[in-house]
N, C-alpha and C positions, 0 to 999 in steps of 0.2 A: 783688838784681838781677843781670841778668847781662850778661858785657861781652858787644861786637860779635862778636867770637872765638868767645866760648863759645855763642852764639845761633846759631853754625854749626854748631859739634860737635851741639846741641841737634838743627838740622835733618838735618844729617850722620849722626846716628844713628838719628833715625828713619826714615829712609830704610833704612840698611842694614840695622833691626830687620825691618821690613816686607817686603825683599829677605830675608835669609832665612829667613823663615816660611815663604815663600814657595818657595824650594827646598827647604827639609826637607820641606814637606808633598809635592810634585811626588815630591821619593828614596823617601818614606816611600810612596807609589803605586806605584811602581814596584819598592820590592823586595816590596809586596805582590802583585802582577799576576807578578813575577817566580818567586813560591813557589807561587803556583796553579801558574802552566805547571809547574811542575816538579812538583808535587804530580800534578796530571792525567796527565802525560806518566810517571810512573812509575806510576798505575792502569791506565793504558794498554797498558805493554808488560810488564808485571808478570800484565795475565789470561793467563788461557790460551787464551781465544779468540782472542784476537790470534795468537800461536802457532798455535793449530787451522788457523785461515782463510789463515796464509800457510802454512804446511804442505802442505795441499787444493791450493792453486794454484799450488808449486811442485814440479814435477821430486824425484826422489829424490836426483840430484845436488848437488843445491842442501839437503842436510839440513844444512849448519852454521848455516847461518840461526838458526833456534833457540837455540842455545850461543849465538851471539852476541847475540840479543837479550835473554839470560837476565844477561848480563855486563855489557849495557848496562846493564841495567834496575839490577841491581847499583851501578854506576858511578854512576847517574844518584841513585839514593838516598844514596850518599857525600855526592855532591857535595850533596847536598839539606840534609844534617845539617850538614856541615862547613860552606855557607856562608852557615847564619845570617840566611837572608833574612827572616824573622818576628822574630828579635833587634830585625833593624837596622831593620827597621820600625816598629817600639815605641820603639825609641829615637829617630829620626827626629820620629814623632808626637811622645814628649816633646820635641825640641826647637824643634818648630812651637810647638808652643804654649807653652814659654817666650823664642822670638822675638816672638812676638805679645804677650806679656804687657808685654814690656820695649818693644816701639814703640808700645803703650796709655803705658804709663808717659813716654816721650818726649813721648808727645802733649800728655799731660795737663803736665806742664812746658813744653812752646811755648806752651800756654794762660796758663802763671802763670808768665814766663819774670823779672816782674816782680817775684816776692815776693822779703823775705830769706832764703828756704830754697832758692831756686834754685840756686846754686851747691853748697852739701851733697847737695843732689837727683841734681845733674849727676854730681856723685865717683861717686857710691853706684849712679849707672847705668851708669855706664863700668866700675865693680869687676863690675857685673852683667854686662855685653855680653863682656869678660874671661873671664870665667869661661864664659859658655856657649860664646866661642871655641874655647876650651880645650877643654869635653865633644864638640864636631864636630870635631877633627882625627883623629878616628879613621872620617873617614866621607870616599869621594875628593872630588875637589876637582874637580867636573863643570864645568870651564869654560863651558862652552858652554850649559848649564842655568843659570849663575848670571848669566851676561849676559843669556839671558831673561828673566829676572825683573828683573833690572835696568832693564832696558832698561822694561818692563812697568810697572814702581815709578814712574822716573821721571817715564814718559811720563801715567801716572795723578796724579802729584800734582804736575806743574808746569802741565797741560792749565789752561784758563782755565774758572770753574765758568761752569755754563748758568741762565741767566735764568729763570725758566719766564713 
């Protein structure tokens, strides 16, 4: 059984498991939407039509245009490899869904908060939520993203259920 204390931590962590599934999956969106742009944006300036077409409609004065759009395009592919945005997307994913796994597991312990295995249940979640801390410090710390979902969580699991 578990003390008054521990039936916090209990709700206390499901809440924060559920918060961040919840931002992993939002990062995990975002640096996917983030590698298209940049995937497109470098088919883009990467043809030669692009080139052609502003070629056509500028001036001969205006010929560094080109070289510079060839450097971008260049630059633009660096930055494409170097920053990992389909990496950090897969990872992201996997850590949605070992947030989710571990606030299922919360859950199911606020349901049985009463048995004798509660308290070993409670360790072995906290060594779990530990541990995926640990694998997300390599990912920033979007304030602003993680109070929406906070805020989001909260406002979803303290709300009063509806009668039908």
């Amino acid at each position: 059984m578990l003390s008054a204390l521990e039936q916090k931590r209990v709700w206390d962590g499901m809440l924060a498991a559920e918060i961040r599934a919840n931002y992993f999956a939002d990062l995990c969106g975002r640096y996917q939407r983030k590698q298209r742009l940049m995937t497109w944006a470098t088919l883009l300036f990467s043809s030669g039509a692009l080139a052609t077409l502003i070629s056509d409609w500028l001036p001969h004065t205006l010929a560094w245009i080109r070289p510079v759009l060839a450097t971008f395009t260049v630059a633009l592919s660096l930055w494409s490899l170097t920053a990992k945005n389909e990496r950090n997307s897969i990872d992201c994913s996997d850590l949605h869904f070992k947030w989710n796994m571990v606030g299922h597991a919360y859950e199911d312990l606020w349901d049985d908060m009463y048995s004798d295995t509660a308290p070993e249940r409670l360790r072995a979640l906290e060594e779990r939520t530990a541990e995926y801390s640990r694998t997300g410090t390599s990912f920033p710390n979007k304030s602003k993203l993680m109070l929406k979902w906070q805020e989001h969580v909260v406002q979803h699991r303290t709300q009063a259920p509806v009668n039908p």
